[in-house]
N, C-alpha and C positions, 0 to 999 in steps of 0.2 A: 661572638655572634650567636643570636638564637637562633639552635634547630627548629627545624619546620617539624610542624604536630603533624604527626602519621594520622592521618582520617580511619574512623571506625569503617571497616569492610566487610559485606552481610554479601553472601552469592543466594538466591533465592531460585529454585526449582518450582515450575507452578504447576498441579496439575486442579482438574475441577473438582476435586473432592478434597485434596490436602496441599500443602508448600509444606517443601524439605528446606531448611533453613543453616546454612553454615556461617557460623558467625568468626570461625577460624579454622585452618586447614586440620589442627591436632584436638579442636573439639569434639563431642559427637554433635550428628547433626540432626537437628530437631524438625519433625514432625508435627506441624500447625493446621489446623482443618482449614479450609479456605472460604471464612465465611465472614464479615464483616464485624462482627465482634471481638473472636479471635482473633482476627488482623488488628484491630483496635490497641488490642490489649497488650498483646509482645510489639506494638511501635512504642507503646507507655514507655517500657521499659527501657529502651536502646539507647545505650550513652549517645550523649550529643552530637548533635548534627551528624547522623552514618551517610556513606556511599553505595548506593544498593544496586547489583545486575540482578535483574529479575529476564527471568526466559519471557519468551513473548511469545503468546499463545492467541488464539481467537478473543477472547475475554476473559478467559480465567483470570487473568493476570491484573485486571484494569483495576478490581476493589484496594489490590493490594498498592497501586503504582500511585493512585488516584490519592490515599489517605496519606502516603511515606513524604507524596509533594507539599501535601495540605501541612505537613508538619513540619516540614523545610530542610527534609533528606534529599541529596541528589539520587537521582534515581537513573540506571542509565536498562536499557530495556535491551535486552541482547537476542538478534535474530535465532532459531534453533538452528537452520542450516551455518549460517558462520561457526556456533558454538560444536556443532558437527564435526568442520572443517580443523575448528582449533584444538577437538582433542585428538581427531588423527594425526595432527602433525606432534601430537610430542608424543605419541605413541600409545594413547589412550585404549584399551581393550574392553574395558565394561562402560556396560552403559543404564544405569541404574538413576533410580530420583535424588538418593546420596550421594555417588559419585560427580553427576550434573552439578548439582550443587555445590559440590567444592569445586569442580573445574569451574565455575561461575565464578564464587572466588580468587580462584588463580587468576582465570581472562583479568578481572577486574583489577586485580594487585599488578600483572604485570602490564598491560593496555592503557589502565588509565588514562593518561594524558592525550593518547589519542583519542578517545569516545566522546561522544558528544553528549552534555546529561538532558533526558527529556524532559519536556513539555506538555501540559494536557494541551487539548484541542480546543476550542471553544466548543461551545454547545450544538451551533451550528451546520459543525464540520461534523461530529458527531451523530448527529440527527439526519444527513441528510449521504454520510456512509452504510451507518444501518440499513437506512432504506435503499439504495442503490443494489448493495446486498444481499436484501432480501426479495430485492426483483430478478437479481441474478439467479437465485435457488430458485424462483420459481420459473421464471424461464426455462430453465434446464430439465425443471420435472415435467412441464409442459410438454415438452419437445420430446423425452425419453415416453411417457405416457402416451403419446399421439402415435408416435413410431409402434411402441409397444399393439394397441389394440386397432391398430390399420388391417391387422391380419386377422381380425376375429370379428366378421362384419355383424354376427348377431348380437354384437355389442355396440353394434353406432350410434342406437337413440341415446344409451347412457354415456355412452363416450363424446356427444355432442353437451349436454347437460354438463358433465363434467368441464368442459370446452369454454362454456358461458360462464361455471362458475372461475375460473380460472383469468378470464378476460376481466369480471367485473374485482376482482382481487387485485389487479394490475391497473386497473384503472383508479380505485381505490389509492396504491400505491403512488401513483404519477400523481393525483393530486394531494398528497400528502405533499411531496417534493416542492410541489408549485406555491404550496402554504409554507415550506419552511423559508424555501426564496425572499417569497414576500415579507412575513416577518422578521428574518433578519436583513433586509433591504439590499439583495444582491442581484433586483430585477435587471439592473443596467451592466452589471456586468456580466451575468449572464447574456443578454440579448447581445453583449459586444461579441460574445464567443462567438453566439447563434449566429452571427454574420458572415465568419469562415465558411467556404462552400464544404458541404458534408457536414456539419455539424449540426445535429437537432436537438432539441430541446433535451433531454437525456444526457447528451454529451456535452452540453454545454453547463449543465448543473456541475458535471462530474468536475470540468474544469475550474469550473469558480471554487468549487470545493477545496479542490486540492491546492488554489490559488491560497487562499485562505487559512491552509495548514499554518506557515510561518512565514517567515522574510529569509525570500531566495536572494539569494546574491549575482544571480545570472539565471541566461535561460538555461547555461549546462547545469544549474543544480537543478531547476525547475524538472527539466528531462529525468534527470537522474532519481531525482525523487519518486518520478513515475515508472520507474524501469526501465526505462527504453534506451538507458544509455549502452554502450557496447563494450563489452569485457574483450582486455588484449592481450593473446596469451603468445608472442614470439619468444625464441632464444635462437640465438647464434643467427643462422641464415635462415632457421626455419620459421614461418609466417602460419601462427594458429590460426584458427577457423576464428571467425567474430561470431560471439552469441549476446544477445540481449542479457543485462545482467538481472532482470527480473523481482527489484529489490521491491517494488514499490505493489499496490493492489492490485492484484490482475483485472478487476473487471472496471480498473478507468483504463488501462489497457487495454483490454475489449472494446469499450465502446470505442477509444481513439481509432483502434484498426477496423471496426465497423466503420466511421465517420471517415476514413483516409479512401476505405472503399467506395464507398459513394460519391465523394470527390474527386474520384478518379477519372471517373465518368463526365465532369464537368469541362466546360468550355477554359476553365481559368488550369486547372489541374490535370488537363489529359494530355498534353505534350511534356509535363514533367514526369509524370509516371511514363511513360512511352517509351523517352528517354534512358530512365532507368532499365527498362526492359530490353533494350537495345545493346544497353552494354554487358547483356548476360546475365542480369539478374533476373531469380524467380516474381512469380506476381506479391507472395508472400513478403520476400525483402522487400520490393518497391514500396506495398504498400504500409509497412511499417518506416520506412524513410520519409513515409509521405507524413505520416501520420505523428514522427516527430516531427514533423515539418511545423503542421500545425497547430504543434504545445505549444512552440517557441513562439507562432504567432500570435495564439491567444497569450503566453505569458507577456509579452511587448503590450499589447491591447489593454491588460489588465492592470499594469504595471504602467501604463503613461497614461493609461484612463481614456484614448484614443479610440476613432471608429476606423475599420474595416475596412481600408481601400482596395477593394482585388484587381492587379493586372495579372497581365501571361505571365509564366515567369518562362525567358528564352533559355536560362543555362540551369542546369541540376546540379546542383551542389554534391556530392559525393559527403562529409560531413556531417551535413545537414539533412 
């Protein structure tokens, strides 16, 4: 019988100026500038068809994941915190652009079969992450700015100017969004989201978005995708605390628990959170239960191509 061909294995460390490159645990490990040429050029060379864990970074990483696909290398993208976790468990002490690198390798020699190899995104998803994004960053300086110069009143005229420009950059932004909708034609499934109470146009993008990623297989991948699934950590008699496992981008996570709170409020969702709060849970937990409540039911919505039918809901699912 023929042996199976051992696939070429490359651990790739990425940061914005260079990738540390281990192409075997006993080679040295080579240092590549991370710039689209460079990257070009050492995939030229790589024996056929490789299997590549690239760190997963904000975008450093995308030129190099982007071209390794385009060539018809698996590519599997390795979170940094998992890669964290995996070199304290076998005792790892330095933490270096070399070192990562070959522990990339190792993850990927020994893991293999369990990882999933990535995927680009469409163009879509892409264009309308970036932007969500980069409303995020500016929100956030918005709010830390406003906060900041509250205390210094002989700065209000310019702190208002400042104010205006900040609104017309965000406004700016939101219709960027409404234009990427439109042309990739996901007006209707957006507006199905926008029909959950609590969800506004913001939140609804975020969902089609993330709809759009790949083919879920349920609403628990769907959740999961988004973080919101719950990590479980018991042994013996003892019952760990439940934490969100966080995997997924925090700010379609934000807007969901913005949109869970505003629903809370409502005629159709104020006896469900209530409930929750009844049984001892904080506002915090309720309204994240609430808030995968409603992935699950924009993923059904989006996933049967259905409209939006809102009753009471009488019983709260704990689960769900």
């Amino acid at each position: 019988m023929a042996m199976p061909v051992r696939p070429y294995l490359v651990g790739v460390d990425v940061s914005k100026a260079e990738l540390a490159i281990c192409e075997h645990p006993e080679a040295p490990v080579i240092l590549l500038e991370n710039d689209p040429g460079s990257i070009a050029g050492w995939l030229k060379q790589l024996q056929a068809p490789a299997c590549l864990a690239v760190e997963a970074t904000n975008t450093y990483h995308m030129e190099l994941v982007d071209q390794a696909h385009r060539l018809g290398h698996t590519v599997y993208v390795v979170d940094g915190f998992r890669l964290n976790r995996y070199r304290q468990s076998i005792g790892g002490r330095a933490k270096t652009d070399s070192s990562d690198a070959r522990l990339l390798w190792r993850y990927l020699d020994r893991e293999r079969a369990d990882l999933r190899p990535w995927t680009p995104p469409s163009k879509g998803y892409r264009t309308l992450q970036q932007l969500l994004r980069r409303r995020a960053v500016l929100v956030r300086a918005k709010s830390a700015l406003e906060q900041s110069l509250r205390e210094v009143p002989e700065l209000k005229r310019e702190a208002q100017g400042l104010t205006k420009q900040f609104k017309m950059l965000d406004s700016a932004i939101l219709r960027r969004i409404r234009e990427c909708i439109r042309h990739h034609q996901w007006q209707a499934d957006m507006e199905r989201c926008q029909g959950i109470e609590g969800v506004g146009p913001l939140s609804a993008a975020a969902l089609t978005m993330a709809f759009q990623r790949g083919h879920f297989r349920s609403n628990d991948a769907f959740v999961a995708f988004l973080g919101l699934d719950v990590r479980v950590r018991d042994s013996g008699k003892t019952r760990g605390q439940r934490k969100l496992t966080k995997q997924g981008d925090p700010e379609l996570r934000r807007l969901l628990y913005l949109a869970a709170m505003t629903a809370s409020r409502s005629a159709t969702w104020r006896g469900f959170y209530q409930r929750h709060l009844d049984r001892g849970l904080s506002p915090t937990q309720a309204f994240i239960i609430l808030a995968r409540k409603i992935a699950r039911i924009a993923f059904s919505l989006l996933k049967n191509q259905t409209t939006y039918q809102p009753k009471p809901h009488i019983e709260a699912c704990a689960v769900t």
